[in-house]
N, C-alpha and C positions, 0 to 999 in steps of 0.2 A: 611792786613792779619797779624796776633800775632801771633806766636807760643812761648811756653814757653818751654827751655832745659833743664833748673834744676832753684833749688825752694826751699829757707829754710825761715822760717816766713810763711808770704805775700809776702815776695818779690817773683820778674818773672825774671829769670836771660832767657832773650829771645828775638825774633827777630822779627822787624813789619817792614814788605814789604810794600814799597810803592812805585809803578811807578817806579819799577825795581831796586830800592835803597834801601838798609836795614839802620835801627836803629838798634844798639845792647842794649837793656835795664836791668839795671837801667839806665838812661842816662840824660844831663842836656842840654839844646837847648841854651847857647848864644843869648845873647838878641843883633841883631847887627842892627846899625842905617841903614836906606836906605839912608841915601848921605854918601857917603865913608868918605867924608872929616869930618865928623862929628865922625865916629870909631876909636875908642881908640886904639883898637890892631889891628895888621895886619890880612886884612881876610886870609894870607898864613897862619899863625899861626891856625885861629881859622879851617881854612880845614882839616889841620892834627889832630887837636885834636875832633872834634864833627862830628858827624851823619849825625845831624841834627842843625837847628838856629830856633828862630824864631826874624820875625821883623817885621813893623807895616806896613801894608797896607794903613792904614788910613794917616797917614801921607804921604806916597808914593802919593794916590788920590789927596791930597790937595796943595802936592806943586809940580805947573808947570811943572819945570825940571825933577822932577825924576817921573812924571806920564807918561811923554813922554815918556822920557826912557825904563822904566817899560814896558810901552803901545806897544812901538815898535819891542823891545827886547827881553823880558821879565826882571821877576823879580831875577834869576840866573845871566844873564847878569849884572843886576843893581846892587848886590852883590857881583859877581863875586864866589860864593857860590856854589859850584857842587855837592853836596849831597842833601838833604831830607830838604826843607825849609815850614815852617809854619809862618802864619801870625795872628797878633792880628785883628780886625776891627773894633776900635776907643773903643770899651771899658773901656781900661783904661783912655784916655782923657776925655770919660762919667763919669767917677768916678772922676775925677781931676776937671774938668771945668763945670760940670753938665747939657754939650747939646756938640751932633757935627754936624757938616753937610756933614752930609750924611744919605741917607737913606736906612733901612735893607735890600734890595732886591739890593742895585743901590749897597752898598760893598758886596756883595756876586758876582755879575756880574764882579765887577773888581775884585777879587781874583781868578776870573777865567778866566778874560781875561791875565790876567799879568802871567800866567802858574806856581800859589800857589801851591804845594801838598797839602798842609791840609790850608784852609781856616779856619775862626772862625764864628760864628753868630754874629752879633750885641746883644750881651744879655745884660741887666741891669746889675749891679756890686751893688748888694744893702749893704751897710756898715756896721759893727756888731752892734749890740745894737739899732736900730733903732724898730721902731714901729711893733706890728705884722700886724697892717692892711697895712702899708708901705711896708714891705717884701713879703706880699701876693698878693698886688696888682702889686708889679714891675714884682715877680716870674712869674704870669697869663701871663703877658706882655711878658715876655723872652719864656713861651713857644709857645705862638705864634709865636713868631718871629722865633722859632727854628724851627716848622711847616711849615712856609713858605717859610722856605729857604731851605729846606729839597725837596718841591713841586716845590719848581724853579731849583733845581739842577736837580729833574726826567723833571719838563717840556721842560728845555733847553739843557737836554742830557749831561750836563756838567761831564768833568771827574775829576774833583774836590773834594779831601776828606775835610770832617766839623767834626771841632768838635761841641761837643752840652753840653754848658755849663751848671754845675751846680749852681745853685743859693740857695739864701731864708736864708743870715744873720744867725745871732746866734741861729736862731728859729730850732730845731733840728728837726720837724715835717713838717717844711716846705724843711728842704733838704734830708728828706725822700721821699716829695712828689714831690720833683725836679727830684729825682734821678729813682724815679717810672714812671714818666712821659715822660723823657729823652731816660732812658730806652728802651722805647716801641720804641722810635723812630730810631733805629738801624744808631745812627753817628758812626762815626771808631771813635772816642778817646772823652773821656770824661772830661773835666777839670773840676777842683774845684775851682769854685771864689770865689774873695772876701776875700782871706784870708791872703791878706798883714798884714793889717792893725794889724789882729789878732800878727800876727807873729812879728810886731816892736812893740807891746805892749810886747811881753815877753806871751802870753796865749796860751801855745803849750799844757794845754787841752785842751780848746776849739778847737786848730787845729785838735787834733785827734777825738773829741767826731763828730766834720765832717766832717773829711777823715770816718770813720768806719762805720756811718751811711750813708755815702755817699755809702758804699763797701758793704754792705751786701744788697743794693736794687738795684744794678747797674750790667749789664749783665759781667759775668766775660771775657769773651774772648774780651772784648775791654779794649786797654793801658788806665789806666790814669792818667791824669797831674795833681799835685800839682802846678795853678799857681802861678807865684811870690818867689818859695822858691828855693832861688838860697844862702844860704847860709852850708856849708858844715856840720857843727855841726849839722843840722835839718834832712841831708841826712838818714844816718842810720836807724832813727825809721820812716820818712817816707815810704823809701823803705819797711821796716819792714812789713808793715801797706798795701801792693803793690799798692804806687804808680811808678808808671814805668815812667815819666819824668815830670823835672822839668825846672823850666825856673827863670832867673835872667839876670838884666843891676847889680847885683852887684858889679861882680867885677871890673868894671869900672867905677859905682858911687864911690863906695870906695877908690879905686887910687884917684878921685880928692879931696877927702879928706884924704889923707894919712891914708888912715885903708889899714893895712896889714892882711889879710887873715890867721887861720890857723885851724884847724878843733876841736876846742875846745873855740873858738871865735874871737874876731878881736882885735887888738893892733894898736895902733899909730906907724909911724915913730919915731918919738918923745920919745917916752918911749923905745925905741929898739935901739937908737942911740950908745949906751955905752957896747954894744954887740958886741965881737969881731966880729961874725958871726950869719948870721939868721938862726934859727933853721930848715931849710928845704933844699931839698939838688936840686932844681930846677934849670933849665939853669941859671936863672935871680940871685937868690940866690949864687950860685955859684961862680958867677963871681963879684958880688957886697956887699960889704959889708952894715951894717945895717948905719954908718956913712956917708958912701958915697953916700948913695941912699937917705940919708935926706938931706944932705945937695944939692943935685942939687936940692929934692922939694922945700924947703927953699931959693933956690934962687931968686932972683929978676927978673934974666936975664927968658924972659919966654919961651924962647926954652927949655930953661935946664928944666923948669919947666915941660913945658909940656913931654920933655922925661921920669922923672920921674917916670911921671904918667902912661905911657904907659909899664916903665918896672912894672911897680908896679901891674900895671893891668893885667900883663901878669903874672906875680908869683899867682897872683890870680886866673887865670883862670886853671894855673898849679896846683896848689892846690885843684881847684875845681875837676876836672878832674882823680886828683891824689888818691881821696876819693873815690869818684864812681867807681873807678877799686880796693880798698879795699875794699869794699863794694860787687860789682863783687866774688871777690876769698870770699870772708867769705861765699857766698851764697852757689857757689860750694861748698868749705869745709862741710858747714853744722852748721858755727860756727856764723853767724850772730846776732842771740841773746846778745851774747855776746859782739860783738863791737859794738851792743845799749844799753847795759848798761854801756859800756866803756863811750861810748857816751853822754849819758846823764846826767852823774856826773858831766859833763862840767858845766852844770847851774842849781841849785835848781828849777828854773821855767821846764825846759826841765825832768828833773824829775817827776815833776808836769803830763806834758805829757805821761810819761809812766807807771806812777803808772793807768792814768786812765783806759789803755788798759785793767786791768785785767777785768775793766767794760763789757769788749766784748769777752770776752775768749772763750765764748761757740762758736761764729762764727771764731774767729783766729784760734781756734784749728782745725777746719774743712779744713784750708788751710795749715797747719803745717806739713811738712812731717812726718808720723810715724816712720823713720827710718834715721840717719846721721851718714854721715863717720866721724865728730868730737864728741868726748865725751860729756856730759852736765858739764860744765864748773860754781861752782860756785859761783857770784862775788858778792853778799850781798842779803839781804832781797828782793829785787824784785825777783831774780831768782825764789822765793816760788812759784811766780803767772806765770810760764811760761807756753805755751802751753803741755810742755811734762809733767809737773805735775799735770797739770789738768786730762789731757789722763788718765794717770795713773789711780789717783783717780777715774775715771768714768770705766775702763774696770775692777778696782778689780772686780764688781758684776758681772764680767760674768765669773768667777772660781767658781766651784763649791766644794762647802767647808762641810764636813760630820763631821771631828772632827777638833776641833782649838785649839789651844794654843797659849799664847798673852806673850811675851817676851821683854825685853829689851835687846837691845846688845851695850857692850862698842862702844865708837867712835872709838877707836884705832883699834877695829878689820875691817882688809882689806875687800873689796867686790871680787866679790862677797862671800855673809854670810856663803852659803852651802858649798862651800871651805876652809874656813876659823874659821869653827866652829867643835867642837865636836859631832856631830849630828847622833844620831841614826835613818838612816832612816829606815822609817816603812809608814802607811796613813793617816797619822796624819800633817792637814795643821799647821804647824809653823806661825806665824805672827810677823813679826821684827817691833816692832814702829822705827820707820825710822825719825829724824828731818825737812828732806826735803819732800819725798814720801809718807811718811804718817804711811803707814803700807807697808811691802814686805816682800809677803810668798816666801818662803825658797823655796818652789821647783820651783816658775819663776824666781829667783833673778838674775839670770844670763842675763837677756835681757834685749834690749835695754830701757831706759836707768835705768835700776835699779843697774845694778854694773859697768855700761862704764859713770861712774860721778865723780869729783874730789869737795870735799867739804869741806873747810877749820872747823880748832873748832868751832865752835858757840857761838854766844851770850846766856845768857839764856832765854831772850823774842825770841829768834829763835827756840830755841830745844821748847820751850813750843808752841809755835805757830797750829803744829796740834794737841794739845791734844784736842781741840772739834772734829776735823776731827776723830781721834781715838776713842773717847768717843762715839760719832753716829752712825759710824759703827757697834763698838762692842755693845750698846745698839740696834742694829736694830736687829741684829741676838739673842741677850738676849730674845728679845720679841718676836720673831717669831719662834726660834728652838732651844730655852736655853739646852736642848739634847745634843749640840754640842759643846759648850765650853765645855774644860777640863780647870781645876787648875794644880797649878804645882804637887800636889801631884799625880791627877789623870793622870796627864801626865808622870811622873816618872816610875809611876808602870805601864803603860801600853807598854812602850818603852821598860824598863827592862824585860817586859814577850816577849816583839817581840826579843828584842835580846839572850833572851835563845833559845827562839822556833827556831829561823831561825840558831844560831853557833854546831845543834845539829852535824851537817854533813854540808861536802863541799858542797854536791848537792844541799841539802834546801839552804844553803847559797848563793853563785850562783845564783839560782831561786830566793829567793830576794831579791837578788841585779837586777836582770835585771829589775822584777816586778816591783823594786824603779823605775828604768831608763824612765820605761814605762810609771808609773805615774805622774813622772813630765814634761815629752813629753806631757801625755794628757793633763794636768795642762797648760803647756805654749803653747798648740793648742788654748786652750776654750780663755786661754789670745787674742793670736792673731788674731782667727779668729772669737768668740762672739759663736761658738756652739761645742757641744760635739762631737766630733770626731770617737774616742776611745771608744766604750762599750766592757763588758767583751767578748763577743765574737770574735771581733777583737782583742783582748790583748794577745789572749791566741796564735793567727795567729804572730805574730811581736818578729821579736829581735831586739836587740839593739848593735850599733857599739861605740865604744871612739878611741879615739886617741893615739897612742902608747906612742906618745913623751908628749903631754899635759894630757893624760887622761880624757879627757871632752868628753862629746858629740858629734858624729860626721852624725852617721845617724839612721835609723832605716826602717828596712827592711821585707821582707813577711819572716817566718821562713823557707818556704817547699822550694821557689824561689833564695831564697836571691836577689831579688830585690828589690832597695832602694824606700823606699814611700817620705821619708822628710830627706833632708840637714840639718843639725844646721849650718847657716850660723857663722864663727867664728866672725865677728865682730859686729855682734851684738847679736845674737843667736836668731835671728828668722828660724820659721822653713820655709825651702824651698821646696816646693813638686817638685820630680820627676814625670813624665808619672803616677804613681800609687798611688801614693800621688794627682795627681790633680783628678784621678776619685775616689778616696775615699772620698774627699771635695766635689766633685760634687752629689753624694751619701748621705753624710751626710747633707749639708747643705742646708737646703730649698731655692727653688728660693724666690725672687730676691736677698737673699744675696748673695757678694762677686761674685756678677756678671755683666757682661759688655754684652749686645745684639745688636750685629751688623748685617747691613743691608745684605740680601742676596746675594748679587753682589760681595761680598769679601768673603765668609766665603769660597772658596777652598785656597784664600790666607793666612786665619787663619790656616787650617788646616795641608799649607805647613810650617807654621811658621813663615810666614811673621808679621810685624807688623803691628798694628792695628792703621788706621786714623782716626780723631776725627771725621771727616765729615761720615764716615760710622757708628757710636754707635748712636743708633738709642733708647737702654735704658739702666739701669744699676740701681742698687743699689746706691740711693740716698746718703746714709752714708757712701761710700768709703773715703776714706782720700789719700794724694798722698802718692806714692811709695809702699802701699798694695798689696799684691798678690791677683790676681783674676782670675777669670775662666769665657773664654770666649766662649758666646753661640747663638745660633740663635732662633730664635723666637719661637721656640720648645720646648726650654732649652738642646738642646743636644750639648753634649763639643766639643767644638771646638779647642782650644787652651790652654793655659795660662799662665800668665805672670804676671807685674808690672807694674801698673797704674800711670803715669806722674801725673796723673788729678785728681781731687777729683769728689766727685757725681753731682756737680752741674755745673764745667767745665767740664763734659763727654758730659754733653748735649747740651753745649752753642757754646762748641768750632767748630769750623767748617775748623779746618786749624790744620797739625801740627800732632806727632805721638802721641796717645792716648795711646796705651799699647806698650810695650816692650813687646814683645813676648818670652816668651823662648824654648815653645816648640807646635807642634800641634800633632792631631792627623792623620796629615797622616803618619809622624815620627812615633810615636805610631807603628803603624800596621806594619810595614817596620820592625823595629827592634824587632817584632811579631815574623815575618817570619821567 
């Protein structure tokens, strides 16, 4: 069982129940040997830090002693391992040696006799670049085999989780049809093979172009693992990307060869020697300098040696560990983006990587929260192609724009615009050519993220970058309602006649100014919620509240009731409906938009405000995006609730664990405070 708790990117900052043990994910599995005497670190060590491990069954099977063990014990006992353990099933020694023995049904029986939580299938590990009739014919093979072990786990009642790997090499259509096929087959955790090799090449596009094709045809509500990527600099944009675990013997391959670990690549002892101190501040580090720790690897004596290698191994594991819990808070914050481009300046190839994403933006975007407690933060030319400026781009067209005027504004002036500029308002949409955004009309500027962004001067191949993105635009509207542009001339005199008309008297003045307030309320409704809200009938019902102390927006209310329809949330200035605010969106907005339909069995618990489980949405508007406001309804479309949506449209449906909406209010509340 997954449930996800908060969520910036792809990442799943969230928790998979297993056999009464939790994972907290993003998270990394320890690759630990099954004969102790063979483990580098101490498994006390690796308890405190992981979840989860995983380690090799197949070798368990094959040698005598520890299959006994295993056999008699279990495989907890054989570790000594008390949490959440997964096992390989000769895969990788397939990929190593190019046959094992054993056969796929005979290690799925022992990962379930030795008491595995999550077993693996026997799948082929077909290599990059290989043949496409090679990749196709192993792929056929692996889903077999995934078939049949799926039907031996129901025929022998086993309580045994599998993953169900993905396969099909560099061929990007073949782990499409991996991940389509896998899919159907409902395993708890999905891995992506095969992509060592990718990874010690340096090709972190190709890792992503199949992690993302891997993601957009694979059921969301199941975790899954990037195998083999146990090195910390690939961390960030993988999670980015949501893969939810990873696995590595790195950091104790690396100790035996003195690679020190640190989240922007790996160093020798060797070269660190001349370091008063190692740049990290972990037990191991702490207490051992960068001369001293070489010099015992370096020794002769091969105890010293091997201690070495053991602290070495453990700074490593520290360090790995130490990333995934930064990685953790940036998700919370809302600032992840950011420590993957921190990230991947590390290596021109890891760049390489993240430039390809923009390839995928239209499916990223869909998992991207619409809203973060951290500002958009910007740290060079990739930030242009992020999910929140694509957003952007895509919901200008649901404002609806009667008169325009197209503007530049110095860099020096502060955000937001409408604050910070001389502006007569009046109904006339402004349009700021923006360097980053594109274009940002004046009456949404204030929300998220069009003035909660910090954005250094620019290059000039930067500020030029959207001039097609602005040229398109404004040619679309040319051709369709050229009526609607003003020039600056015509825009001068039309502003100049609004500001005599309205300073003739306080009253007129007044009246429009609130009328202003009003229209860029309805302005950033159409923004946020995709339809018109607001017509003049309703306009002429509404006032408008600001702030004493800041003078901004704060709500807007029925004029005869004075009760509040919509919050301006301050930190980001989305609007928040109250009880009359969520029935005037339910009123305006045609089903299925911006709605979640949950199963009858709960709707008294929606209506007393409780929250909404994933197992009970039963449908929903497809095009939600997480943390959106939505209005929830039962198969009638009568309002039931509403709230903010954890999930996006395609987790509404998949997920079956886990709280689906945040609730803020229902209607039996409602009626009560009627009374």
């Amino acid at each position: 069982m997954f449930e996800i708790k908060a969520r910036d990117a792809m990442a799943r900052l969230g928790v998979i129940k297993i056999n009464g043990k939790k994972i907290e994910t993003p998270t990394i599995m320890p690759v630990v040997h099954p004969n102790p005497k063979k483990q580098t670190v101490p498994i006390d060590l690796i308890n405190k830090l992981a979840d989860v491990i995983i380690t090799n069954s197949y070798i368990t099977y094959t040698t005598p002693e520890l299959n006994e063990i295993a056999s008699e014990k279990g495989i907890h006992e054989l570790t000594k391992f008390k949490n959440v353990i997964v096992t390989d099933s000769g895969s990788f020694q397939l990929s190593v040696y190019g046959s094992v023995n054993v056969q796929p049904m005979e290690i799925i029986d022992f990962q379930e006799k030795i008491g595995v939580d999550v077993g693996t299938i026997l799948d082929i590990p077909t290599p990059p670049d290989v043949s496409y009739e090679r990749a196709s014919r192993e792929l056929d093979e692996t889903i077999i085999r995934a078939k049949d072990s799926l039907a031996r786990r129901e025929e022998m009642d086993y309580k045994l989780k599998l993953n169900g790997t993905i396969q099909g090499s560099t061929h990007m259509d073949l782990r499409i049809k991996s991940a389509q096929e896998m899919g159907k087959m409902n395993f708890d955790i999905y891995p992506l093979g095969a992509v060592v090799p990718l990874m010690e090449q340096y090709r972190y596009g190709d890792v992503v172009d199949i992690i993302l094709n891997s993601k957009i045809h694979l059921p969301s509500n199941k975790p899954v693992h990037l195998f083999g990527c146990g090195h910390p600099m690939l961390f960030a944009l993988s999670a980015a990307l949501g893969c939810d675990l990873f696995d590595s013997a790195a950091y104790a391959l690396y100790a035996k060869q003195g690679r020190y670990l640190t989240v922007d690549g790996t160093k020798h002892l060797d070269d660190l020697k001349d370091l008063k101190n190692f740049p990290c501040q972990c037990p191991i580090c702490s207490q051992y300098t960068p001369k001293e720790l070489n010099k015992m690897f370096v020794s002769k004596n091969k105890d010293e040696r091997k201690e070495a290698e053991r602290l070495l191994a453990e700074h490593n594991l520290y360090i790995t560990f130490e990333e995934l819990d930064r990685i953790k808070f940036a998700i919370k914050e809302g600032n992840l983006w950011e420590l993957v481009e921190e990230r991947c300046r590390a290596h021109p190839k890891l760049m390489d990587g993240l430039r390809r994403v923009s390839k995928y933006m239209e499916f990223v975007e869909k998992n991207d929260p619409v809203s973060k407690k951290s500002g958009f933060f910007y740290t060079g030319f990739e930030s242009m192609f992020r999910p929140e400026v694509y957003r952007h781009k895509q919901r200008l067209n649901r404002v609806q724009m009667d008169k325009i005027y197209l503007t530049n504004v110095s860099s020096t002036v502060r955000k937001p615009y409408s604050e910070n500029l001389p502006n007569i308002e009046c109904d006339v949409d402004v349009l700021i050519k923006d360097p980053v955004f594109g274009l940002v009309p004046m009456y949404i500027d204030t929300m998220y993220p069009l003035s909660q962004n910090e954005v250094p001067e620019l290059y000039d191949y930067e500020k030029k970058f959207n001039n097609e993105f602005v040229s398109n635009f404004m040619s679309k509207i040319e051709e369709e309602s050229p009526e609607k542009l003003m020039d600056i001339h015509t825009y001068n005199y039309y502003t100049n006649h609004s500001k005599t008309k309205f300073e003739k008297t306080k009253e007129t003045l007044y009246a429009h100014k609130d009328n202003c307030d009003l229209t860029r309320l309805d302005k950033m409704l159409q923004y946020q919620y995709g339809h018109k809200i607001f017509d003049n009938e309703i306009m002429d019902k509404l006032i408008t509240k600001r702030s004493k102390t800041t003078k901004r927006l704060r709500n807007v209310m029925w004029k005869d009731t004075k009760e509040v329809l919509f919050t301006v949330r301050a930190s980001d200035n989305f609007l928040i409906p109250a009880k009359e605010g969520a029935k005037l969106l339910h009123e305006k907005i045609p089903a299925p938009f911006h709605r979640v339909v949950i199963d009858p069995s709960v709707e008294e618990f929606a209506k007393d405000g409780k929250s909404v489980y994933a197992k009970f949405v039963i449908d929903c508007d497809k095009e939600l995006r997480p943390y959106e406001e939505v209005l929830v309804v039962n198969k009638e479309d009568e309002l039931l609730a509403f709230g903010t949506t954890l999930l996006n449209g395609k987790e509404l449906l998949e997920f079956d664990y886990g709280v689906a909406i945040d609730v803020r209010n229902g209607v039996n509340k409602f009626n009560k405070s009627d009374n």
